[in-house]
C-alpha positions in Angstrom: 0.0 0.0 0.0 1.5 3.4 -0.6 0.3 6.5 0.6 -1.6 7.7 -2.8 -3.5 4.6 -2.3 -5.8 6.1 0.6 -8.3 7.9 -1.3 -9.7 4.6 -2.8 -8.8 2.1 0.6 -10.9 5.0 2.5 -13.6 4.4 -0.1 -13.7 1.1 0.6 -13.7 1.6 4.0 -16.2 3.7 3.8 -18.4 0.9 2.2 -17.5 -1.1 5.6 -19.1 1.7 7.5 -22.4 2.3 5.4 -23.2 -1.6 5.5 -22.7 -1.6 9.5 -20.7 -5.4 9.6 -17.3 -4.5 9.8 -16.8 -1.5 12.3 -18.1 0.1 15.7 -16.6 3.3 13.7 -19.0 5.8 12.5 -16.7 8.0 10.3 -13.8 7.2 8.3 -10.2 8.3 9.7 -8.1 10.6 7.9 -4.8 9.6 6.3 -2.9 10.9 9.5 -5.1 9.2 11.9 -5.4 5.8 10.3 -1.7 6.2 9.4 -0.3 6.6 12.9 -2.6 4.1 14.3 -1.3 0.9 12.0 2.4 -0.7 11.3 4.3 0.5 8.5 5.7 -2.8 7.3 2.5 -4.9 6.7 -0.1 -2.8 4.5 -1.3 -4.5 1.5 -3.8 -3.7 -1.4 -5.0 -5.9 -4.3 -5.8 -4.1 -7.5 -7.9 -5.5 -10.5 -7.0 -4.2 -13.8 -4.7 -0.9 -12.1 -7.7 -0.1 -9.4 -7.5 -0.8 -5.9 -10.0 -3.3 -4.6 -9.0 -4.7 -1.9 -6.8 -3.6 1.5 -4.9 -5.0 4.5 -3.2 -3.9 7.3 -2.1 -4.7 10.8 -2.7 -2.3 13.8 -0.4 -2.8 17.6 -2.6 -4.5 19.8 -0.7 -3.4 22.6 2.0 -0.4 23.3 3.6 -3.0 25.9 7.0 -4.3 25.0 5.8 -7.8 26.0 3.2 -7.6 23.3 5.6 -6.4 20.4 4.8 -9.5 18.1 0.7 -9.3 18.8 -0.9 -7.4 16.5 -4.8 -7.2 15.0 -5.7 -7.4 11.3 -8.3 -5.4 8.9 -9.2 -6.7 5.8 -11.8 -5.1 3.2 -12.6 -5.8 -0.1 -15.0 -3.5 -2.5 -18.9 -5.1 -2.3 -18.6 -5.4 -6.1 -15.0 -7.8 -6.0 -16.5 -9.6 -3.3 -16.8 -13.7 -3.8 -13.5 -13.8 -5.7 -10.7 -14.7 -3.7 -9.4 -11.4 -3.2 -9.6 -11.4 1.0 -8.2 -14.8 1.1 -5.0 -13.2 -1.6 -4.6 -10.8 1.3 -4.6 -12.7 4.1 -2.4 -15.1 3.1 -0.3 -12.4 2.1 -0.4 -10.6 5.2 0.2 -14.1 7.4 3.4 -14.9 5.5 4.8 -11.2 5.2 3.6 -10.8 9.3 5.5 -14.2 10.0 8.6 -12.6 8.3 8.6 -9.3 10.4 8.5 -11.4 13.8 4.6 -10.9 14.9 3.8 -14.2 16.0 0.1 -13.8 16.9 -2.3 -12.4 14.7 -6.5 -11.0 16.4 -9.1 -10.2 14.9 -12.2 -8.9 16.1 -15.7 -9.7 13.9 -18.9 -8.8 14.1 -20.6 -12.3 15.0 -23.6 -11.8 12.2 -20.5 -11.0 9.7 -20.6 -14.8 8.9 -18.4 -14.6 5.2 -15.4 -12.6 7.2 -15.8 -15.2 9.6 -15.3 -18.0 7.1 -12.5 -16.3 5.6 -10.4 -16.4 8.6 -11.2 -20.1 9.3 -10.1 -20.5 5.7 -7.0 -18.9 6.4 -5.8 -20.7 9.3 -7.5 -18.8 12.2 -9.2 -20.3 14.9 -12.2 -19.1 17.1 -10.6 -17.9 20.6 -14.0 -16.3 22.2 -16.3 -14.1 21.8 -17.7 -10.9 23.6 -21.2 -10.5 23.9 -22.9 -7.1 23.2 -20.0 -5.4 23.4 -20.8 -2.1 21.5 -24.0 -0.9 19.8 -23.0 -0.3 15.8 -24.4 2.7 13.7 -27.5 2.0 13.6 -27.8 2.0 17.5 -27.8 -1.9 17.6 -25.8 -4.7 20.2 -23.5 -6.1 18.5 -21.4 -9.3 19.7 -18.0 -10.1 18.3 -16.0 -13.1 17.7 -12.1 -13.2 18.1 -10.5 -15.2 16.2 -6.5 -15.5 16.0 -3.6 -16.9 14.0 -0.6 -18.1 15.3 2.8 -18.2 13.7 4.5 -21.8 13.9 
């Protein structure tokens, strides 16, 4: 991902946020924000034919030094690439290049009704650790319960 790629991974961000699966966020970060809250080294898109369609990146899941190798994923894909192999390109992507750079734990948080980003993860090697029941209400105003799920590095 480079930095002239965040007008179209806000975009599809953005779609996250509209459909009310993906994120207790209501409005998108800016560049600055988003940029300073996730790791330089693992940041992935997936273009189609020159356009960006798909993004990746891994956020600290802790400032602690114990926790230096623990960090949590995001994945999006454009509704209209959707079904096509795109999120499991980027995980896989982001497992092996995260592997490389020494995280050795790898969390996600899901919305539990987001059953197709749940599937993906399973796909992709991650396992259900817990859930946490009505955690946050989403956009709309509504409980939502989320399901963590995690890889580990061998």
């Amino acid at each position: 991902m480079r930095d002239e790629d965040w007008g179209t991974v806000a975009e599809i961000y953005k779609q996250g946020l509209e459909e009310g699966t993906s994120t207790f966020n209501t409005e998108c970060p800016s560049f600055t924000e988003w940029n300073e809250g996730h790791v330089k080294n693992c940041r992935f898109v997936f273009e189609e034919e020159g356009k960006v369609v798909g993004w990746i990146a891994l956020s600290p899941s802790s400032s602690r030094c114990a926790y230096k190798g623990c960090v949590e994923m995001s994945v999006y894909v454009d509704r209209n690439y959707r079904g096509h192999g795109i999120g499991t390109a980027l995980v896989n992507t982001i497992i092996r290049e995260a592997e490389k750079d020494g995280y050795w734990s790898i969390y996600s948080a899901i919305f539990s009704i987001n059953k197709a980003s749940i599937a993906l993860h399973k796909k992709c090697g991650f396992r259900e650790i817990g859930y946490r029941e009505r955690i946050a209400k989403d956009r709309f105003g509504k409980w939502q319960n989320t399901t963590l799920m995690e890889y580990r590095a061998s």
